[in-house]
C-alpha positions in Angstrom: -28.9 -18.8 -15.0 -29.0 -15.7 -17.5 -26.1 -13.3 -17.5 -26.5 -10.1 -17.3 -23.9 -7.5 -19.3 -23.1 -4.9 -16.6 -20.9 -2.1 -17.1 -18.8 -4.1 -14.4 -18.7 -6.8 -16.2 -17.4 -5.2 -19.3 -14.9 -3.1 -17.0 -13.5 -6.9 -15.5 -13.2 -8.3 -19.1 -11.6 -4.9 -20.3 -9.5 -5.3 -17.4 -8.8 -9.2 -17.9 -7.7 -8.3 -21.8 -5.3 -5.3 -20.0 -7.7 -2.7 -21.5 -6.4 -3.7 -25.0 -3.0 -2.1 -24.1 -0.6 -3.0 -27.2 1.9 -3.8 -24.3 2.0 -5.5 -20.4 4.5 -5.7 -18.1 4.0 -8.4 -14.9 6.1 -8.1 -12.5 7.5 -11.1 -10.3 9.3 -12.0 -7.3 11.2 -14.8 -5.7 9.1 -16.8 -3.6 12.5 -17.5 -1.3 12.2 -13.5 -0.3 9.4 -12.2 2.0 6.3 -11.4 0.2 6.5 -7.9 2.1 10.0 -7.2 0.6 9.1 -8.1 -2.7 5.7 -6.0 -2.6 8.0 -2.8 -1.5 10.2 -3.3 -4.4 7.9 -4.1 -7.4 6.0 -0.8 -5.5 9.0 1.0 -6.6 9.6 -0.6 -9.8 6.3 0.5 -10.7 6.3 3.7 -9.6 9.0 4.8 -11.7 8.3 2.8 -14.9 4.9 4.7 -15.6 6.7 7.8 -14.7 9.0 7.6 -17.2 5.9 6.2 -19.7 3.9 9.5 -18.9 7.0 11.6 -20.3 7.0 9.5 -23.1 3.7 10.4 -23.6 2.0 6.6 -22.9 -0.6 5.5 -20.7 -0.5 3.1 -18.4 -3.1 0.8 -15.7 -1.4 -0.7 -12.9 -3.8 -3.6 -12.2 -3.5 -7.1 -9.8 -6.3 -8.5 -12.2 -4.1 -8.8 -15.3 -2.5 -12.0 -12.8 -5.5 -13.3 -12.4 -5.6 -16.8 -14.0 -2.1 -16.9 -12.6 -1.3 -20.2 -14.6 -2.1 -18.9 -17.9 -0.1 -16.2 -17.6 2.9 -18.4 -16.0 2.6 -20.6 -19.2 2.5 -18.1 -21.5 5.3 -16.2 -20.1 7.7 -19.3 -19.3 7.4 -18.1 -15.2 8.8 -21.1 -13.4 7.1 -22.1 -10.5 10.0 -20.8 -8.3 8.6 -16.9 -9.1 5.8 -15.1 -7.6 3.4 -13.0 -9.6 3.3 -9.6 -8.5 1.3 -6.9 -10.2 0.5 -6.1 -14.2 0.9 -2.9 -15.6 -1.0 -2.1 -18.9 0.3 0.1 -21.2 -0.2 1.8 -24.8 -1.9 5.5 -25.9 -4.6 6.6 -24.1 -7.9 6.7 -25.4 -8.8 10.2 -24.0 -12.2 10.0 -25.7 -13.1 6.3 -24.3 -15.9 7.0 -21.6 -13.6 5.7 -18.6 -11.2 8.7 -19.6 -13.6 11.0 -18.9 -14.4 10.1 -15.4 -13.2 13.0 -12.8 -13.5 11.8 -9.4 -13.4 14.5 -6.5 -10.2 14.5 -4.2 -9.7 15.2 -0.6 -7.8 18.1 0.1 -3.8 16.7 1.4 -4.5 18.4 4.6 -7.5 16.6 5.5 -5.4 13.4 5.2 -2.1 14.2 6.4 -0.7 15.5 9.5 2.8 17.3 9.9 5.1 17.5 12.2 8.6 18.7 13.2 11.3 17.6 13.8 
């Protein structure tokens, strides 16, 4: 079977590398908590971590594929089997004149997605 090199490909092994960030983060959880719980929280924890990265001027790439081969990274990392692998976040100086950088996708307008009401 020949293997094609697709711009999808290069993106998963971009992606599997952490986009050659100089720097990860992965995020875990106990696996004695509910999965739910522990999803809300490393939500959070993210949230705020590449917020405070943008004001320091870094770029970040919060990605479930940088977990992938979950027991490489557990090896590497020393996660005992007692944790559960969350998310990844990549994170370094953008690139602003890689191709991917320069992608600007069109966005839905808020109201077309939201609905308010009073209270």
């Amino acid at each position: 079977m020949e293997l094609k090199d697709t711009i999808e490909q290069r993106r998963s092994i971009r992606g599997l590398r952490y986009f050659d960030a100089p720097a990860a983060i992965v995020l875990v959880g106990d696996k004695s908590r509910p999965i739910e719980g522990d999803y809300l929280d490393a939500g959070l924890v993210i949230q705020n971590i590449c917020l405070a990265a943008v004001d320091l001027g870094l770029g970040t790439c919060i990605e479930n594929q940088g977990i992938t081969y979950s027991d490489a990274i557990r090896e590497i990392l020393q996660i005992p089997d007692d944790k559960r692998l969350l998310a990844a976040i990549a994170m370094g100086y953008p690139d602003w004149d890689f191709p991917a950088n320069q992608v600007i996708s069109p966005r839905e307008d808020v109201e077309n997605n939201i609905t308010w009401c009073g209270l």
